[in-house]
N, C-alpha and C positions, 0 to 999 in steps of 0.2 A: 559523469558519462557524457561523452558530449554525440552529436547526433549521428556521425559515423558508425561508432561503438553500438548505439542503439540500434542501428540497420541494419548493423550484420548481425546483433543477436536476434533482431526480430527476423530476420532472412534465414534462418536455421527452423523458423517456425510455419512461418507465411510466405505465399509466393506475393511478389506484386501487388499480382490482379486482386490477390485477399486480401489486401492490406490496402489498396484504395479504394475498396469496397468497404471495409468493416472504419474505415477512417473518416468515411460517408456520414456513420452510424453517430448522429448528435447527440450528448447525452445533456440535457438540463443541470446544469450544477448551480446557475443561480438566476433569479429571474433576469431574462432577457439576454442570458449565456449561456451557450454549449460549448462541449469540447469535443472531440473526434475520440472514439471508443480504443483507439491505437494511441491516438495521446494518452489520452488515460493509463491506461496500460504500463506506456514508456516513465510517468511518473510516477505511477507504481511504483517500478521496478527502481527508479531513480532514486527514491523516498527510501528501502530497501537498504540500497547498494550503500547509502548514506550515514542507515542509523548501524548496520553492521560496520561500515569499516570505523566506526569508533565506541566500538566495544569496550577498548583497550586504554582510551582517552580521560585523562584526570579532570574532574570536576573543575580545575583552576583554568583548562583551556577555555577560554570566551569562544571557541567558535563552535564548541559541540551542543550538539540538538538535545531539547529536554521532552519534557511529555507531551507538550501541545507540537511541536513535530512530529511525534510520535500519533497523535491525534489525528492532526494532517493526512497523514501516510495512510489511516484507518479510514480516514472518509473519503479518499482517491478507492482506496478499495470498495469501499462501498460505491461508488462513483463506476467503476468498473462492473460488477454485480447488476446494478442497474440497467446501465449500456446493453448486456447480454442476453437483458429479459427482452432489448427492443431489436436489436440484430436477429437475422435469421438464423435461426440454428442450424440448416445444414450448412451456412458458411464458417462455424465455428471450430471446429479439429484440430485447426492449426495453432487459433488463438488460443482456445484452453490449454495447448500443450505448453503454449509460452507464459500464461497465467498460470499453471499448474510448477512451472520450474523458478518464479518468483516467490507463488505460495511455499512453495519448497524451502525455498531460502531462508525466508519469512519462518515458518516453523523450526528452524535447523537453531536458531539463536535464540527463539522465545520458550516460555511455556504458560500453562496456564493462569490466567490470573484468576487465582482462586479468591482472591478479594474483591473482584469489581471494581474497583479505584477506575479504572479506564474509565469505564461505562458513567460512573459517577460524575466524572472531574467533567464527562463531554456533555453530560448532562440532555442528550440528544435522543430521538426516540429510534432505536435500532431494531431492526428486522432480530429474530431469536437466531435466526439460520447462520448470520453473519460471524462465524467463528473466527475471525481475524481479530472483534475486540474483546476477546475472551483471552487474549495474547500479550505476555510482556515480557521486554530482553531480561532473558535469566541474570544478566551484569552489565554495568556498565553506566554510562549518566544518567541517562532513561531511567532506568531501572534505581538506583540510586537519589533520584528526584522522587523518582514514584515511593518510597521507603520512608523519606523524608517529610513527602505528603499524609502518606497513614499514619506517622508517628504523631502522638501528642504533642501543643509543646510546652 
């Protein structure tokens, strides 16, 4: 998706003025790093757009993404979550509507990871509320890697 694409699907959400405003909104992701609550977002969605369009893709392509992309993708999301708790809420409407039509997407390909492998392999301490890593692609490399990991060998 390159930054076009991403502006006009953010401009179906947000006007402008909310979008230099919530892009204001630093979120910490690593010491002595911030990123803007709209970036975030947009790499969300990017992370998303990525692991879905190779759903379809055989494990023999070297260029498709495995579980630790997958992982990636989970902790932008948390990365966004975050951002939310420090933005103002009455400026949010817009933004949740466009985090809500990624989460969308996001659920439309996964289902529950009733195994925890996610949570395992990230080894990382996650809020409970965060149901995005309770999530993995019902098929595809992702999903397939993640298979490969549970199994014995």
């Amino acid at each position: 998706m390159n930054i076009s694409e991403r502006d006009e699907w953010l401009g179906c959400f947000l006007t402008e003025l909310e979008l230099s405003r919530l892009e204001r909104v630093s979120v910490p992701i690593a010491p002595e790093r911030t990123l803007g609550l709209v970036t975030l977002l947009g790499s969300w969605r990017s992370h998303v757009l990525r692991i879905e369009s190779e759903l379809e893709l055989p494990d023999s392509d070297r260029t498709v993404w495995g579980v630790y992309d997958l992982i990636a993708a989970l902790v932008l999301r948390s990365f966004v979550a975050r951002g939310m708790k420090i933005a103002d809420s009455n400026s949010l409407a817009g933004f949740r509507r466009a985090l809500g039509d990624v989460d969308s997407r996001f659920r439309e390909f996964t289902e529950d990871d009733e195994s925890g492998i996610v949570r395992r392999i990230d080894e990382g301490e996650r809020l409970s509320g965060e149901w995005w890593w309770d999530r993995v692609p019902r098929i595809g490399p992702i999903r397939r890697e993640i298979e490969r990991i549970k199994s014995p060998l």
